[in-house]
Backbone bond lengths (Angstrom), bond angles and torsions (degrees), N, CA, C in turn:
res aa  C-N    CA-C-N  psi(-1)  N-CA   C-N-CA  omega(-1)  CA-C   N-CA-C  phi
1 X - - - 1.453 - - 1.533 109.16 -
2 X 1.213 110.61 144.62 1.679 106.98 -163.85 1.575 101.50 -107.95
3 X 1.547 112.74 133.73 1.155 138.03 -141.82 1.666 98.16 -95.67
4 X 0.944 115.24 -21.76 1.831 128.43 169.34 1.402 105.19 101.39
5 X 1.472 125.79 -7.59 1.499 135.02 177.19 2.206 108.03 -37.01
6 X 1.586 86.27 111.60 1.245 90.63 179.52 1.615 120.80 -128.42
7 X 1.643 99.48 107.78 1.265 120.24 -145.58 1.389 110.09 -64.36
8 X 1.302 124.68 -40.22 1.172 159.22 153.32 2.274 105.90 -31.11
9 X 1.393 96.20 -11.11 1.663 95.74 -173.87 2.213 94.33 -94.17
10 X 0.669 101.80 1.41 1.596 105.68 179.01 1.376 121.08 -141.51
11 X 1.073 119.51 165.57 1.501 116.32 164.98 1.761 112.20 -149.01
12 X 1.190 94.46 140.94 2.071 120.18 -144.09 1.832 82.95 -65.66
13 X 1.517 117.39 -29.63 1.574 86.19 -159.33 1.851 105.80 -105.11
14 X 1.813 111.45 16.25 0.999 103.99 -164.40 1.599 101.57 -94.30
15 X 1.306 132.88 162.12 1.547 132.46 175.78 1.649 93.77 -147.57
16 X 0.864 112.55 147.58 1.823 141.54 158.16 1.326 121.94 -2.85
17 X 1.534 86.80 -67.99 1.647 110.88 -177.07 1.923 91.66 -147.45
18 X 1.590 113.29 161.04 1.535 132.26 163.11 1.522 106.28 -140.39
19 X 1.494 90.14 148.05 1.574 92.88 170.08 1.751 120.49 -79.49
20 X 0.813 138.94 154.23 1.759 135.68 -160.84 1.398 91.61 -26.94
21 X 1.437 101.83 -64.32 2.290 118.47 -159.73 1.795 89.30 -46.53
22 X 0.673 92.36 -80.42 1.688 112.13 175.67 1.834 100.28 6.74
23 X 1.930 91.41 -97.00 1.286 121.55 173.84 1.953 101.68 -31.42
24 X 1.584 109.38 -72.49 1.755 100.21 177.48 1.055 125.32 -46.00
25 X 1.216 120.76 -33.79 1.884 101.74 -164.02 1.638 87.69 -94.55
26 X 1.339 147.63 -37.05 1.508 120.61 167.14 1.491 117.41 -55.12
27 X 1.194 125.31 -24.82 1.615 132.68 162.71 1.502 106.77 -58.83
28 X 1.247 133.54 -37.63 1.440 136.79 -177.54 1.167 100.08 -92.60
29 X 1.376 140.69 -15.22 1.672 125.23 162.02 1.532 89.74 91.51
30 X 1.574 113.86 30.94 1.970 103.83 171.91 2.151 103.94 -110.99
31 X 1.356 90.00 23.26 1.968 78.31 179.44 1.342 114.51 -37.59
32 X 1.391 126.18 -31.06 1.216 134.52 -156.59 1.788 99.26 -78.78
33 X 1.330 129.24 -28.45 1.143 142.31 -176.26 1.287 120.95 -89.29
34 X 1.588 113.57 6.71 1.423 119.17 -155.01 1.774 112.19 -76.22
35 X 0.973 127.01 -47.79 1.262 143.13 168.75 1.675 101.20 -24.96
36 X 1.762 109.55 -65.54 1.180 153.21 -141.76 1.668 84.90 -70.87
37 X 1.272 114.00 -74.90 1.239 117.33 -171.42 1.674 106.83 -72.60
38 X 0.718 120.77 -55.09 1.836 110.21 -179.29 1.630 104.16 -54.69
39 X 1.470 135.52 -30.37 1.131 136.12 -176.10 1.846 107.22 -58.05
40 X 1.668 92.53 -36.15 1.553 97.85 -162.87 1.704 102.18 -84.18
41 X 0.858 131.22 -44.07 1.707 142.67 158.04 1.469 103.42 -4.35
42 X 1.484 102.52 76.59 1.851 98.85 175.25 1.905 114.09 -62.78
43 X 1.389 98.14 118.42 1.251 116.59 154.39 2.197 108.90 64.90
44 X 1.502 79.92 31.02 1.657 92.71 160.20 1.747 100.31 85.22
45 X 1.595 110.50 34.89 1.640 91.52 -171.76 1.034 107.97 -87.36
46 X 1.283 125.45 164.06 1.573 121.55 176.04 1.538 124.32 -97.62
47 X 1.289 113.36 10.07 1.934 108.78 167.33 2.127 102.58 -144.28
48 X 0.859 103.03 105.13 1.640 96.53 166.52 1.853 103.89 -19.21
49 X 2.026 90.65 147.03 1.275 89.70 168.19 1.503 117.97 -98.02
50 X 1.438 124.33 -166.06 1.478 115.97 -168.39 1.566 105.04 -67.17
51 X 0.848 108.04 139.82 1.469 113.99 158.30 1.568 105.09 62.35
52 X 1.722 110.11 39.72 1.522 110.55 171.03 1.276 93.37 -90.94
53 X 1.555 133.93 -28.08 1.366 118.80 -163.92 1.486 95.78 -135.91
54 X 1.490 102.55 109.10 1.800 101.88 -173.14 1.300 81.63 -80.94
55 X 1.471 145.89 -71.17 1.373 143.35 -111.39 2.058 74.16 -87.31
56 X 1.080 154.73 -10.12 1.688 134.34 -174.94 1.066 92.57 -130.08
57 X 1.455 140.07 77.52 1.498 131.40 176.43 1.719 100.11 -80.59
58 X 1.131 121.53 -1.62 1.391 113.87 162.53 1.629 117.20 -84.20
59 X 1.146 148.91 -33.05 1.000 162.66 131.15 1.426 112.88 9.32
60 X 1.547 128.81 -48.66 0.865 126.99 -157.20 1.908 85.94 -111.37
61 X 1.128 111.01 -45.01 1.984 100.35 -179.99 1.298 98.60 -66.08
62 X 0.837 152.32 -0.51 1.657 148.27 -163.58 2.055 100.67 -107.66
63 X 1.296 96.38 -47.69 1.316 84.57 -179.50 1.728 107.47 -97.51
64 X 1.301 117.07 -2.14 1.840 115.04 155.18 1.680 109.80 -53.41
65 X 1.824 103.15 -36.53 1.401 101.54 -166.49 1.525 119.12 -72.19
66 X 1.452 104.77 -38.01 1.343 99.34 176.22 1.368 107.28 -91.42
67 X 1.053 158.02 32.76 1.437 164.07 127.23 1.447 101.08 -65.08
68 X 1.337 119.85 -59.72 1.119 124.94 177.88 1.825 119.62 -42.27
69 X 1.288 109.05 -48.15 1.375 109.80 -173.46 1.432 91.08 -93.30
70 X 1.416 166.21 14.83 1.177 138.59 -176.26 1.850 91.30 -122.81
71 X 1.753 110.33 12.94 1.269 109.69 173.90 2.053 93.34 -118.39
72 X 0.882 112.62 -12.16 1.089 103.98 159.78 1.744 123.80 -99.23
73 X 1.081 119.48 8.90 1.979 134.25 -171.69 1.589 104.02 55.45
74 X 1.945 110.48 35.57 1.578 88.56 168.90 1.874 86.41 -80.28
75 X 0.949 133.83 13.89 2.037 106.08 -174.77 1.386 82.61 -152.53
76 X 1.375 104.42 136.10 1.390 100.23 -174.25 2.250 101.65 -86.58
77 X 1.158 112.92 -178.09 1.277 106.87 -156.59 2.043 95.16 -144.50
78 X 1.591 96.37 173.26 1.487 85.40 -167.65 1.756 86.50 -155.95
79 X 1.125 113.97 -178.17 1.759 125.17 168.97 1.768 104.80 -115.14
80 X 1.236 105.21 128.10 1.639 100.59 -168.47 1.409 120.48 34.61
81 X 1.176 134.73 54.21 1.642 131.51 158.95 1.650 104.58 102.54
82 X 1.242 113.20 -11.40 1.087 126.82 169.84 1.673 149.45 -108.92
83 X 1.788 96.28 105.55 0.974 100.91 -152.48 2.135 137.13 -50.60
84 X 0.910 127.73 97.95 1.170 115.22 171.79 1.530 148.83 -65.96
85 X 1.662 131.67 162.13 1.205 116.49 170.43 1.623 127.84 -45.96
86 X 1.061 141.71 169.43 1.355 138.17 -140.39 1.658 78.02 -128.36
87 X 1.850 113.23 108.87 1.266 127.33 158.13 1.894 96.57 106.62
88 X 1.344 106.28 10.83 1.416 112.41 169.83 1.926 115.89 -85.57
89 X 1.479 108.89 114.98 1.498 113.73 -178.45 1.631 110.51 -51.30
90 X 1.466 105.75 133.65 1.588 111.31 -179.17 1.694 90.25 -146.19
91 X 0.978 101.27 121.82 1.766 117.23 168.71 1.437 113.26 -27.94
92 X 1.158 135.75 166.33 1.683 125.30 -151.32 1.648 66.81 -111.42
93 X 1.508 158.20 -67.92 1.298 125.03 -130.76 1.566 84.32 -92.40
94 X 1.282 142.80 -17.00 1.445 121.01 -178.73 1.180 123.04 -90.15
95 X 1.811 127.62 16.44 1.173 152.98 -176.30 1.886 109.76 -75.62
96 X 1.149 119.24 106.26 1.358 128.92 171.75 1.449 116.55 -135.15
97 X 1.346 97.41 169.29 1.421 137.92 -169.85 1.402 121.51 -120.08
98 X 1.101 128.78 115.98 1.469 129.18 175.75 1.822 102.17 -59.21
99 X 1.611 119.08 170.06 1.109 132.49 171.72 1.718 104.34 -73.36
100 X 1.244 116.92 -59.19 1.557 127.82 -174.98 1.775 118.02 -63.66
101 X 1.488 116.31 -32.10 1.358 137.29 153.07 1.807 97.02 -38.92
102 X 1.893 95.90 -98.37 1.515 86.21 168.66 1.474 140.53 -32.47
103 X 0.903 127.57 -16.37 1.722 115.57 -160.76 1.364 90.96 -94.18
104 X 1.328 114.72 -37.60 1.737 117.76 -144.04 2.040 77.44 -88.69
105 X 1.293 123.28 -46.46 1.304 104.51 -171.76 2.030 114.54 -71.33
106 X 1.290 85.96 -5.64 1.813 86.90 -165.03 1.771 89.44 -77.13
107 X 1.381 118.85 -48.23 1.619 132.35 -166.48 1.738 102.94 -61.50
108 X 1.238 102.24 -29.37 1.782 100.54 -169.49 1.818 96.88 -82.25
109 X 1.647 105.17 -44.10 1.574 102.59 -166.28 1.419 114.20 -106.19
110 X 1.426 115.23 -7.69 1.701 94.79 157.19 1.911 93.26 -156.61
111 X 1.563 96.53 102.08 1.550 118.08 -168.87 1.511 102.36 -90.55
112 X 1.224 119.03 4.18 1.024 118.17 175.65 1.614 112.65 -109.35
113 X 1.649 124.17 4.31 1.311 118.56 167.32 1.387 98.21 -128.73
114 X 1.473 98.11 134.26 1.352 113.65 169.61 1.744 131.75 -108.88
115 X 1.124 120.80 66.01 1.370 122.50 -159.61 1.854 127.82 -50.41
116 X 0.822 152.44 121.61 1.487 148.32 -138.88 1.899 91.61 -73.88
117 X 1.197 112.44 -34.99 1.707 96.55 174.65 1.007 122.08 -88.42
118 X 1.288 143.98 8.10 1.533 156.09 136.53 1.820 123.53 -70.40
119 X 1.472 106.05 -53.26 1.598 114.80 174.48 1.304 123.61 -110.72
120 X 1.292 113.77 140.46 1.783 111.89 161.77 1.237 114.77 -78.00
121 X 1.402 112.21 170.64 1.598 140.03 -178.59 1.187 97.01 -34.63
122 X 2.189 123.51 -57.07 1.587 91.88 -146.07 1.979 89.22 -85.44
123 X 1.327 116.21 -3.55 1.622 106.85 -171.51 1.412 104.37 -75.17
124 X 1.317 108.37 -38.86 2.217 97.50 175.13 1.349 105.96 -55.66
125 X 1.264 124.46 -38.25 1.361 115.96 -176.28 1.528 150.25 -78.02
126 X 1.867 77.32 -9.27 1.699 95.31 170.43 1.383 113.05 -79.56
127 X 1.520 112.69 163.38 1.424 101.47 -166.60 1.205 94.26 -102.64
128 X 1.688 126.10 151.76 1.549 140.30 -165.81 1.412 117.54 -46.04
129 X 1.222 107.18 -48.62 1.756 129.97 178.57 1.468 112.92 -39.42
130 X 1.310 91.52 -36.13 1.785 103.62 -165.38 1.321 116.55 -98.98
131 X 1.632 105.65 100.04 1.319 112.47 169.37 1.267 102.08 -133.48
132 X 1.812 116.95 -171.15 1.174 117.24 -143.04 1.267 120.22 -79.17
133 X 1.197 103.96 1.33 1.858 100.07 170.11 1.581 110.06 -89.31
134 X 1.418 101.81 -33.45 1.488 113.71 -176.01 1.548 104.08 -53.11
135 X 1.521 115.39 -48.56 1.491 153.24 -170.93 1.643 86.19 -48.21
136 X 1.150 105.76 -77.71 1.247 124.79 -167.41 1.458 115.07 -49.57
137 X 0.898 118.18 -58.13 1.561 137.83 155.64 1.495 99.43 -26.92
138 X 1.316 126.24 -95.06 1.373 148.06 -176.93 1.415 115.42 -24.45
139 X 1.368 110.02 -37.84 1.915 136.90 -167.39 1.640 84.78 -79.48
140 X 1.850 113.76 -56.38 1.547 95.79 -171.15 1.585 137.27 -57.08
141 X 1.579 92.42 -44.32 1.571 120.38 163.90 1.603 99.84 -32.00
142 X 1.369 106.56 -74.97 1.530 110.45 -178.24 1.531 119.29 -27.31
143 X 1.919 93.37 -57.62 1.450 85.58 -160.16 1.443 112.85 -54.83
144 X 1.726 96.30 -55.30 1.547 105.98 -179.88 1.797 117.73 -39.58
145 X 1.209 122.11 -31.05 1.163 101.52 -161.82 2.118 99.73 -98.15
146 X 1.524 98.40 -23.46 1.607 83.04 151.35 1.797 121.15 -71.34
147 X 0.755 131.09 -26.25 1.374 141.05 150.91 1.523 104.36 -24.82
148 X 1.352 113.90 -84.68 1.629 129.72 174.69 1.564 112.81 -45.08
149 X 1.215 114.94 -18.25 1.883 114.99 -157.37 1.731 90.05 -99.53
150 X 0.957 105.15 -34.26 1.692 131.95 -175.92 1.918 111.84 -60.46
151 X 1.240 93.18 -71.84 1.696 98.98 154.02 1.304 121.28 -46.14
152 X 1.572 112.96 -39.18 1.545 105.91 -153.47 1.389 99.37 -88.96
153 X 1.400 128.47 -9.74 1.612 144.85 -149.97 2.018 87.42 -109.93
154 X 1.369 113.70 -36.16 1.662 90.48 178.53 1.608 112.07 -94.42
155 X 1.569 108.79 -17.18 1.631 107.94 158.55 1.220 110.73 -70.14
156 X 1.038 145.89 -16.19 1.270 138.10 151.56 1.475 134.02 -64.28
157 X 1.226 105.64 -28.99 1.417 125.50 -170.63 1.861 91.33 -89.36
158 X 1.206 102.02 -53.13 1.892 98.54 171.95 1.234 112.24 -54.33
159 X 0.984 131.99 -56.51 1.303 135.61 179.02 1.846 127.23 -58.61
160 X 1.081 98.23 -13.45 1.652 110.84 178.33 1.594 82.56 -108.61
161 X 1.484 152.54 -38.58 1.038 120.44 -171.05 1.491 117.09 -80.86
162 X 1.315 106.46 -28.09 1.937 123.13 155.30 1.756 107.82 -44.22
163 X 1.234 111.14 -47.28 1.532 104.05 -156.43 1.823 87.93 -75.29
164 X 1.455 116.53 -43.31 1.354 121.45 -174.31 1.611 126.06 -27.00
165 X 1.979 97.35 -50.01 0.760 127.02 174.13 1.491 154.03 -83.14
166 X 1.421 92.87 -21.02 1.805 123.74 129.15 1.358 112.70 -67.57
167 X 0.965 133.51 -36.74 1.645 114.02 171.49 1.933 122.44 -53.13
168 X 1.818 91.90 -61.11 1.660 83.55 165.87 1.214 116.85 -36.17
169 X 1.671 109.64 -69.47 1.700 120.32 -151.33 1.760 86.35 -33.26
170 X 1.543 124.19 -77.84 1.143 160.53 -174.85 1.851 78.93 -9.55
171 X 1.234 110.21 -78.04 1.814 135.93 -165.03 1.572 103.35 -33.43
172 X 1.739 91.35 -61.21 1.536 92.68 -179.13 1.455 117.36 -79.04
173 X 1.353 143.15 -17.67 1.460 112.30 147.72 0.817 132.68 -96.48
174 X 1.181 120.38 29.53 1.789 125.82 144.37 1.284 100.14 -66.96
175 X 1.037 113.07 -68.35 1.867 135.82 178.52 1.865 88.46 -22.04
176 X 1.078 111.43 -73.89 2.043 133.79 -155.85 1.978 93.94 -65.67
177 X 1.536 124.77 -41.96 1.086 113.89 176.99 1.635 109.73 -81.57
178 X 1.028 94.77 -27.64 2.307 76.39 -178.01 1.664 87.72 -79.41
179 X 0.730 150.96 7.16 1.614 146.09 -173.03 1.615 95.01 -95.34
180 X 1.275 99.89 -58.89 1.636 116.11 -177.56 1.712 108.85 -58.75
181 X 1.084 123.70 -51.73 1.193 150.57 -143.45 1.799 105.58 -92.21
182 X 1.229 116.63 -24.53 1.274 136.47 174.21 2.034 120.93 -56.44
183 X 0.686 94.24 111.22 1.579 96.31 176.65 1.492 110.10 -37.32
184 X 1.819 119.26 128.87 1.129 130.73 168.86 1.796 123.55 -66.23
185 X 1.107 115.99 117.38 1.612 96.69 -179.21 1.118 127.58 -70.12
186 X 1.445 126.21 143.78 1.209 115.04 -169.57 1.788 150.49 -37.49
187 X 1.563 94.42 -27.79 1.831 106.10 179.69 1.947 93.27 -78.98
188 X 1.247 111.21 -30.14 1.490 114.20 177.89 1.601 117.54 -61.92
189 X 1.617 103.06 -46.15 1.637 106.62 172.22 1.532 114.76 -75.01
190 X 1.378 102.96 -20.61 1.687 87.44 175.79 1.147 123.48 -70.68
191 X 2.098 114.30 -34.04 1.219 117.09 -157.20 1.862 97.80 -79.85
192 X 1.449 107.50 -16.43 1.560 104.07 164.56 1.315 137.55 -56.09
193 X 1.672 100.07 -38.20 1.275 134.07 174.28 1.249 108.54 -61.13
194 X 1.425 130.40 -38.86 1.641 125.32 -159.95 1.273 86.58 -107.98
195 X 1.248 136.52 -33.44 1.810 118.31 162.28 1.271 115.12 -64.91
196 X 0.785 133.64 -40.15 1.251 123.71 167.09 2.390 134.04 -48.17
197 X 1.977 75.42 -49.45 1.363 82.79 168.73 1.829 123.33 -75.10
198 X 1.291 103.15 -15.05 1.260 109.29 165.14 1.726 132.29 -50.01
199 X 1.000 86.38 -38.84 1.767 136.31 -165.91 1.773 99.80 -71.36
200 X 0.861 102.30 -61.58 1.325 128.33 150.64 1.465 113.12 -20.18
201 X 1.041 102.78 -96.69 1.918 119.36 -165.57 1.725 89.80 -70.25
202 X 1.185 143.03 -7.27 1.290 130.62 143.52 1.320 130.40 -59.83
203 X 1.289 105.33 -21.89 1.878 119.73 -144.69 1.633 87.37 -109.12
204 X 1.562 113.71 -71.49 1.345 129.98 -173.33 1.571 126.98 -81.60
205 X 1.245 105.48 119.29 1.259 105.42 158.16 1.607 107.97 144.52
206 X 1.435 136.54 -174.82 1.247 116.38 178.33 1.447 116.19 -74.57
207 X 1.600 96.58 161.75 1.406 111.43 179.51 1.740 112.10 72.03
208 X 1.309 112.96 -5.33 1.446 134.31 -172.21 1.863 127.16 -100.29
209 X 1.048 147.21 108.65 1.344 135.57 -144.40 1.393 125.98 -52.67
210 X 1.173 101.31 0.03 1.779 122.74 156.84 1.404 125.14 -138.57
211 X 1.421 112.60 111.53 1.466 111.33 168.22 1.140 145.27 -35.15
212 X 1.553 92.17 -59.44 1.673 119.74 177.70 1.865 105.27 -96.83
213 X 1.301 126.50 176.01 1.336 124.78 175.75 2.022 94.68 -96.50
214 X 1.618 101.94 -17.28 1.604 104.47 -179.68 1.479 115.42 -69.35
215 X 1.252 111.70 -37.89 1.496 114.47 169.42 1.991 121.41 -58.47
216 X 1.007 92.69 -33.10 2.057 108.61 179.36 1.305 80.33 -78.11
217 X 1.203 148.02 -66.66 1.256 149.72 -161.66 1.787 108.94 -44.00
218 X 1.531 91.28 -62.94 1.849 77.87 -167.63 1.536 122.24 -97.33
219 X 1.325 104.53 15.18 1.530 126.71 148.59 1.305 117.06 -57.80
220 X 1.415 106.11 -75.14 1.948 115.62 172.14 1.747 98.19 -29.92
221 X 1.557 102.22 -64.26 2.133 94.60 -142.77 1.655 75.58 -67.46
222 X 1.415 146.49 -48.11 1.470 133.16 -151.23 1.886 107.44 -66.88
223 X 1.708 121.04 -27.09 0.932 122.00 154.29 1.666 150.50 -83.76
224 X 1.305 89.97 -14.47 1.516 103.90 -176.09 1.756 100.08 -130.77
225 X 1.441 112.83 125.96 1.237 127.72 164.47 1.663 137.70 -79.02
226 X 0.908 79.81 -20.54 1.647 102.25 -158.16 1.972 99.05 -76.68
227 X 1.333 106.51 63.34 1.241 111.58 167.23 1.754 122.75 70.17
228 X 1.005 97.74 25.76 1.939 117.17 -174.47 1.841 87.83 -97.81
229 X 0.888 104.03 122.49 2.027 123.36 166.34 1.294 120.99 -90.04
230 X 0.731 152.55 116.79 1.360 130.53 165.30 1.801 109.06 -43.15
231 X 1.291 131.59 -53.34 1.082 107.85 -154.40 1.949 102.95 -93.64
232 X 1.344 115.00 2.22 1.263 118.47 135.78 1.431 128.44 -65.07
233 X 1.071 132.73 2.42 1.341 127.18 -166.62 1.982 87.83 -132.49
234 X 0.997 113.60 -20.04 1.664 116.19 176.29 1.764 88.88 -85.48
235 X 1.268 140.15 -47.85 1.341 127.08 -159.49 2.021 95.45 -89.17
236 X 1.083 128.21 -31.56 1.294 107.66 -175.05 1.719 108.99 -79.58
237 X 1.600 117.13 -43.26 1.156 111.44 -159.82 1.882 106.48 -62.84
238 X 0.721 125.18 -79.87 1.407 125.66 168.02 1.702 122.15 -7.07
239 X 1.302 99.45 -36.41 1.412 98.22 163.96 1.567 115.93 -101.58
240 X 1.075 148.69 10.95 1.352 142.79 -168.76 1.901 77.48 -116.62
241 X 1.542 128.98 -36.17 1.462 122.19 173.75 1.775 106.97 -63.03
242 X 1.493 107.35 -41.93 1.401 96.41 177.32 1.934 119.21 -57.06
243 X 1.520 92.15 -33.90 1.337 102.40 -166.46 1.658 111.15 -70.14
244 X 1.352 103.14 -41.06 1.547 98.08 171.55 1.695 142.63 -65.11
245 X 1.581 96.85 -25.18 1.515 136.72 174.98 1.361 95.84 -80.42
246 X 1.188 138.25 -17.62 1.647 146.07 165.24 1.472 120.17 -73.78
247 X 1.606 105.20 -32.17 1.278 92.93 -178.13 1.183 118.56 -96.18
């Protein structure tokens, strides 16, 4: 039965407080050496001497650095884990640093290293640049431009329901011109034909508002555009007159 142990709630190389050596060689990625190097530390000193450790020549600038700033008050400092007044004497091997001291001074003065006993997974992975104004910044951009994607997604959505709706209109007079557009059947074209020729022997002839059938003629094509010829209108009328005089 599983006990809920969640390994992930700690981390093996972090402690409270370290003494400078301490804090450097987990900054140099030597935990594994730790024994090794504090063993060699003649007589409790607190920074390797030159050239005690050829193979980690970082080891020894790493813990100059934080010596360095806890003699200038960038990190504040304590005697065994305990923090002291700022410019109060504490023995060089009983000289420490809290964990939270360090982190916050390691992030301000070198944001570009992230050591595994100071940061988690997702903090090595953020990139240096990005802090919380940047953060902040970045979050607005976001919002605004989901903001913008948001607008642009219901003008879109209007606009496909517009086009939708031009499509019918579009549908149905297609629909209304092949309807229109369809050949008349014949008892239908005749009865056009004999109205028409009717139309005629009203229109033409003497004493009648056209003399000639040429005069009705070039009235129509001079008024109506829409595909009337004159010499279409000389070949139909004459026969829709024959046709009516037929019946």
């Amino acid at each position: 039965m599983s006990s809920g142990y969640n390994p992930k709630s700690c981390n093996a190389l972090e402690k409270s407080f370290y003494r400078p050596v301490e804090a450097a060689l987990r900054w140099c990625g030597l935990i594994e050496h730790e024994s090794e190097i504090l063993a060699a530390l003649h007589g409790g000193a607190d920074t390797p001497s030159a050239g005690q450790f050829p193979r980690w020549p970082c080891l020894r600038a790493n813990t100059e650095r934080i010596i360095d700033a806890i003699r200038h008050s960038n990190i504040p400092y304590g005697r065994d884990g305990k923090t002291v007044p700022d410019g109060e004497h504490v023995r060089p091997d009983r000289v420490t640093v809290r964990h939270t001291d360090l982190r916050e001074w390691m992030a301000k003065t070198y944001p570009d290293q992230k050591p595994d006993f100071l940061f988690d997974e997702t903090e090595r992975n953020t990139h240096a640049a990005i802090n919380a104004d940047s953060f902040r910044a970045l979050q607005a951009d976001r919002d605004s431009l989901k903001a913008r994607i948001e607008k642009t997604e219901d003008w879109a959505r209007s606009m496909m329901a517009e086009k939708k709706a031009l499509e019918g209109q579009l549908d149905s007079l297609r629909a209304r011109e092949e309807t229109v557009s369809q050949p008349l059947d014949p008892r239908s074209e005749r009865t056009y034909q004999t109205i028409i020729g009717a139309m005629l022997e009203l229109l033409v002839g003497e004493n009648k508002p056209y003399k000639k059938q040429s005069a009705l003629v070039a009235e129509l094509v001079e008024k109506n555009k829409r595909g009337m010829s004159e010499r279409t209108l000389n070949d139909k009328l004459p026969e829709c007159r024959d046709i009516y005089k037929g019946n």
